[in-house]
N, C-alpha and C positions, 0 to 999 in steps of 0.2 A: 504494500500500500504506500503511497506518496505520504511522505511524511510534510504536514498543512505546517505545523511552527519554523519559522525561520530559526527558532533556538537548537533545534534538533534535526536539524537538514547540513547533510555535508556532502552537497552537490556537486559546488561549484567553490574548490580549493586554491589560494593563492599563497605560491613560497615567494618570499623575499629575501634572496641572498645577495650579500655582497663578493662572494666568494671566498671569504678568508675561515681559516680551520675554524671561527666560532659557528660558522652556520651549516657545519658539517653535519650535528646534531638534526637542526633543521631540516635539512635535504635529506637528512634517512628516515625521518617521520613521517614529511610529505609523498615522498612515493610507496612506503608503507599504508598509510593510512588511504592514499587515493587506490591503491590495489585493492584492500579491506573493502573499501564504499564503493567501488567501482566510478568514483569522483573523479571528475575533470580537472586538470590540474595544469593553473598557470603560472610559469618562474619568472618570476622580474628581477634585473637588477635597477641601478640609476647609477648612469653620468654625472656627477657634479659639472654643472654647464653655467659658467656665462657668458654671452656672445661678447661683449666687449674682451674678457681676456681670452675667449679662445679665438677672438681676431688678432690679436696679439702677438699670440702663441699655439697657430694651428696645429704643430706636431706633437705641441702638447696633449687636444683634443682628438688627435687621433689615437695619440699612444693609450687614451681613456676611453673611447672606444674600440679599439681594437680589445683591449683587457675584459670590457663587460662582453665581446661576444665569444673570447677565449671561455669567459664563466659561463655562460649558455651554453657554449662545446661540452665543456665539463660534464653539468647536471646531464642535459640529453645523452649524452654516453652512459652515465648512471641510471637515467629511466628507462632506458631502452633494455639493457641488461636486469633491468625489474620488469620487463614486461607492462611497463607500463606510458604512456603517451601524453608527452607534453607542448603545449605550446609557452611560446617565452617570449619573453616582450622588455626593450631596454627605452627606458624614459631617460628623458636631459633633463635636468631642472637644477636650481642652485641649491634647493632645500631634500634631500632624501627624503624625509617624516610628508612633509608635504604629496612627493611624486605617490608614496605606497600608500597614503590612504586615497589619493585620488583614483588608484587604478585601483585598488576596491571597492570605491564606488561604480568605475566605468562598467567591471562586469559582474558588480553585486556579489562579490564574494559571500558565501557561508562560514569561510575561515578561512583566517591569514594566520600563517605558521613562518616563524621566524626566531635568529638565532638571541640567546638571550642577551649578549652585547657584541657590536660590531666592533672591528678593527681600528673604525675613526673615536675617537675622544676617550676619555677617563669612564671608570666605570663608576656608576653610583648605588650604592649598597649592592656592589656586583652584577645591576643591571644596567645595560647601557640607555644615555639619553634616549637616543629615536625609541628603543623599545618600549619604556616609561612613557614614551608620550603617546606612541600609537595604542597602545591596551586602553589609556584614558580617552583616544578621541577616535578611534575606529567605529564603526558601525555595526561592523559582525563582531564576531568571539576573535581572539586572539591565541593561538598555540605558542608557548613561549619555549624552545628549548636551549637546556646548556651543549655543549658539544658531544658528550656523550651519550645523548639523548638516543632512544629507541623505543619503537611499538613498543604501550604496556601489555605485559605477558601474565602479569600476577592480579591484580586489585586496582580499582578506581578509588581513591578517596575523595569525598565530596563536603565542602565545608559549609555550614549554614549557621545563621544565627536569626532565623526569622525573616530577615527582610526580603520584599521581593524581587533583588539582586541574589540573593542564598538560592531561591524558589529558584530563578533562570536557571542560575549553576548548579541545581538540581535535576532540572528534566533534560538537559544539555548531558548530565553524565550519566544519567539512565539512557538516554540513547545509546551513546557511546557503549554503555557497557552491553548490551544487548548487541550492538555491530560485532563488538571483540569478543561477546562470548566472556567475561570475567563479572566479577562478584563485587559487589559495592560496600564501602565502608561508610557512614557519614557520621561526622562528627563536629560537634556544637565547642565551643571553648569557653571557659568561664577563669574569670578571674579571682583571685582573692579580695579584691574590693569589692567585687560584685553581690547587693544584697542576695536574699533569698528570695523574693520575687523576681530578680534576672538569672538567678541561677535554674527557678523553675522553668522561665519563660524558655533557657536554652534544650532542656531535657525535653521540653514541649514540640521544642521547633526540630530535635533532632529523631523522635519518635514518629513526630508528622511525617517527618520524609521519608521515613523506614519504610511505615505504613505502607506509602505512596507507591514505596517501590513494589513490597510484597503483595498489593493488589493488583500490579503489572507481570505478576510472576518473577521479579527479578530474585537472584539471589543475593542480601543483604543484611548488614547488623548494622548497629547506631552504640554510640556511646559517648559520653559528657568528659572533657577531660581539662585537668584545672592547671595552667600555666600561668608563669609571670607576664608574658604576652600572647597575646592568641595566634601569632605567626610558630611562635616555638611551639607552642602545643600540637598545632595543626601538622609541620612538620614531622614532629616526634609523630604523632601517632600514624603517620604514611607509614615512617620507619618501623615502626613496631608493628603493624600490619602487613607488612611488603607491599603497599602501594607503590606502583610505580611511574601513576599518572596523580594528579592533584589537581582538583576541580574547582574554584571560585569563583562567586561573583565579581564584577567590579567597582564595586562599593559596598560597601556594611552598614547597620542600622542610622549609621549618621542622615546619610546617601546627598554627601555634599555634592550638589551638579557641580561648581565651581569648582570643585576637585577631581583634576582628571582622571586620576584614580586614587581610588583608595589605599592607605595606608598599610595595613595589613598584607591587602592583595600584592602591594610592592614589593615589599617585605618577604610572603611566602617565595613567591618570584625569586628571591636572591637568596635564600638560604635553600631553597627545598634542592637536591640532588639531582632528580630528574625531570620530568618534561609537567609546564601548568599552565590549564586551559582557563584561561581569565575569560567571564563570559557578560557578555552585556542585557541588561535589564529589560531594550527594547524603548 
């Protein structure tokens, strides 16, 4: 059956690589996961371009295109040897973060999958600028991997704390897990300052989801786990489960629009070890 939510449709996949070992991670997910869905799958890079200095210095501009279709050489060698079929597509713009949400809006991506920091600038809390900022202002979901990233084989874990950013990154990884065939964890975080009225609210919000799942047939447990921060909790408990994907919304109870993403989600983003689907509310 055609899956009607855009939360839960992984049709239409776009990799954003620059091609440096950080998006290597990236590029064995996306052709992974478009084989799994039998998803269409678009690879971009971006030229940093400005026409004044590439008048300037046109063999400059070449030697920076010639390099992005060298990285298109690259992956297409790698998809093809996956059995699997991509088209690829190289934009010029001065700003990266700019070109790749635009050309997820041009072919309405389902998910954009990228590496979790690039080559260009300093890393912050270990995730790179553009990444940070594309999770907070994409449109679809977000696949973020570190370089050693691969298909999860073991457990999805799904984080929730009620809000209806938790709810998206909830039926987002019940699909998932249903495509892959694995078993769901979800887990709610509570703090030590946290009354007993938001400690209930989380047990509440993390049983709901269980529910949710186990009336879809999935296979599934929940559990409440109390950390100094909700990133280290959520963490830990992938680890202590064998999760080897991690599901978020992108935003938490606050659900600051002004804040392109949230906190936490950043956070997990940069410590968790393997690959995390940062998902949008809609």
């Amino acid at each position: 059956m055609t899956e009607l939510s855009p939360l839960g449709r992984f049709e239409q996949l776009l990799l954003a690589t620059d091609g440096s070992e950080y998006s290597d991670g990236a590029v064995r997910l996306a052709l992974e996961l478009a084989a799994r869905c039998g998803a269409a799958l678009t690879v971009m890079t971006v030229v940093i371009s400005n026409p004044e200095y590439d008048a300037l210095a046109p063999q400059l501009a070449e030697a920076a295109g010639q390099e992005a279709r060298d990285i298109m050489d690259r992956v297409r060698d790698q998809a093809r040897a996956a059995g699997v079929e991509v088209e690829t597509v190289i934009r010029h713009g001065q700003e990266p973060v700019a070109e790749i949400l635009q050309q997820s809006e041009d072919m309405q991506a389902d998910l954009l999958i990228m590496g979790r920091r690039g080559r260009r600038g300093l890393a912050r809390m270990m995730v790179g600028d553009a990444t940070g900022r594309i999770c907070g202002m994409a449109s679809c979901s977000v696949l973020v991997a570190p370089r050693a990233a691969q298909m999860p084989r073991s457990r999805i874990l799904v984080a929730t704390d009620g809000s209806r950013y938790s709810d998206a990154a909830a039926y987002a990884a019940g699909r998932l897990a249903r495509l892959c065939e694995l078993p769901l964890t979800v887990v709610s975080a509570t703090l030590p300052s946290h009354s007993e009225a938001r400690q209930a609210e989380a047990q509440e919000a993390a049983q709901r989801t269980l529910q949710a799942y186990l009336d879809d047939g999935l296979e599934a447990e929940a559990r409440v786990d109390a950390g100094d921060r909700p990133e280290t909790a959520i963490v830990q408990a992938a680890a202590s489960t064998g999760a080897d994907l991690i599901v978020v919304g992108s935003h938490g109870r606050s659900g600051l629009q002004k804040v392109l993403l949230g906190s936490v989600s950043e956070r997990v983003i940069g410590a968790a070890p393997g690959p995390v689907l940062v998902v949008r509310a809609g």
